[in-house]
N, C-alpha and C positions, 0 to 999 in steps of 0.2 A: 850745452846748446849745440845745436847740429850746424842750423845754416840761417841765414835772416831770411826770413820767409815773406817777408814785403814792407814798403814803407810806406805808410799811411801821410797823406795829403788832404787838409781843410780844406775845402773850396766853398764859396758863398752860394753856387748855382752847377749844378750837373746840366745843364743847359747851354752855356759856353764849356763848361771845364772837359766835358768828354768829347766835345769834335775837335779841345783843345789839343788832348791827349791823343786820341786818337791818329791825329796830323802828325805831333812829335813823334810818337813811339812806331809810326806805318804798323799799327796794330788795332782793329778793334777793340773796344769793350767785351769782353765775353761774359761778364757776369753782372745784374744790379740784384741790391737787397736791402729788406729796411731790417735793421735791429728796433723794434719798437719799445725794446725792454730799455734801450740808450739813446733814443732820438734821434736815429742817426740811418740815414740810406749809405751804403756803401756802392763803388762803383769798382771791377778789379779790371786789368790788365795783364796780362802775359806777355812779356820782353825776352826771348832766349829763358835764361834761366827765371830770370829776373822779374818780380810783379811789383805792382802798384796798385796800390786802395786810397781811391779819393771816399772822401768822407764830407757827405749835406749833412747840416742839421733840419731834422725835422719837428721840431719842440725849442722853442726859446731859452727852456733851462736846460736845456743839453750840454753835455761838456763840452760837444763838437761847437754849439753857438756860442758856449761860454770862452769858447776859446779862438773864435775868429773876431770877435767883439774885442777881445784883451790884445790880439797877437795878429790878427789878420788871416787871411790864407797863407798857406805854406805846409813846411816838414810839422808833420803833427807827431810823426813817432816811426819809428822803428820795431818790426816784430821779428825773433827766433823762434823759428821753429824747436821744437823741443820733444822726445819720447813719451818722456812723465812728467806732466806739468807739475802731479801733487809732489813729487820726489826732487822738482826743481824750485820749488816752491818753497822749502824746507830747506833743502840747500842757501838758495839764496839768503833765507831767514837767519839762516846759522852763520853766515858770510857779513852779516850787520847791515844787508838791503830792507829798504821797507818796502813791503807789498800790500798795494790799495786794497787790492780783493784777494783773501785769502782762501777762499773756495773759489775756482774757478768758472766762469761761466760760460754761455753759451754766446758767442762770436758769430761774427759773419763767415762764409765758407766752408760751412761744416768743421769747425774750430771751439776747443773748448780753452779760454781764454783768462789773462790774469795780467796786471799792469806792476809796474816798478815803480815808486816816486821818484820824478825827475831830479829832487833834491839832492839824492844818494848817486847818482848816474851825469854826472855833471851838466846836469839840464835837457835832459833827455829821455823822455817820456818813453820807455822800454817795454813793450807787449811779448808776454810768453805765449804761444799757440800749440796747439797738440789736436791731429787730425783726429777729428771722433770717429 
C-alpha cells in the first residue's frame, strides 16, 4: 500500500455537510459524483496532501443508508491507495483478510475499487483504490 488516499465520511445531506466542510477545511469541494451502481453521491475535498470523500446515500438500501441508519454520520472508512489492486488483493487474501468484492470495481474518482471486512481490520471498514 503506498499512501491513504482519503477518508470517506457518511453524511445524511450534502446540503449542510459541504458548506460544513468547506468552512473546516478553508477549501472547496472540487469534485461531486453519484456511483449509481452503490447508491451513493460522493462529495471530495483536497487538504494539502490530504482528501476527504463525504458520502449521501441515494437509494435506501444502500450500504451508505444502511449504515447511517445503524451508525449515524461519521468515519465511514479509510482508503490506500495501491499500484495493483488485483495483486493486492491476492496478497491480502493470502495474509487471511477477507475481501467483500474480489474483482474490483469501478469507484468514484476515476478509481478502480475493492473493500476489506471490517471484521478482520479491527472495525474498520478498509477501501483498496488504484488510479484507472
Amino acid at each position: 500500500m503506498n499512501k491513504i488516499e482519503h477518508i470517506g465520511i457518511a453524511v445524511k445531506s450534502f446540503e449542510t455537510s459541504i458548506p460544513l466542510f468547506e468552512a473546516l477545511l478553508n477549501t472547496p469541494c472540487y469534485k461531486t459524483e453519484e456511483v449509481e451502481s452503490e447508491g451513493v453521491k460522493t462529495a471530495f475535498f483536497q487538504n494539502g496532501p490530504n482528501k476527504i470523500e463525504l458520502l449521501e446515500a441515494t437509494n435506501p438500501d444502500s450500504p451508505i443508508a444502511k449504515f447511517l441508519e445503524k451508525k449515524g454520520e461519521g468515519i465511514h472508512h479509510i482508503a490506500f491507495d495501491v499500484t495493483d489492486i488485483v495483486a493486492e488483493i491476492a496478497r491480502l487474501k493470502a495474509e487471511g483478510f477477507t475481501v467483500l468484492n474480489e474483482t474490483p470495481k469501478k469507484g468514484a474518482d476515476n478509481k478502480l475499487v475493492a473493500f476489506l471486512h471490517p471484521k478482520g481490520t479491527n472495525g474498520v471498514l478498509v477501501e483498496l483504490t488504484q488510479e484507472v
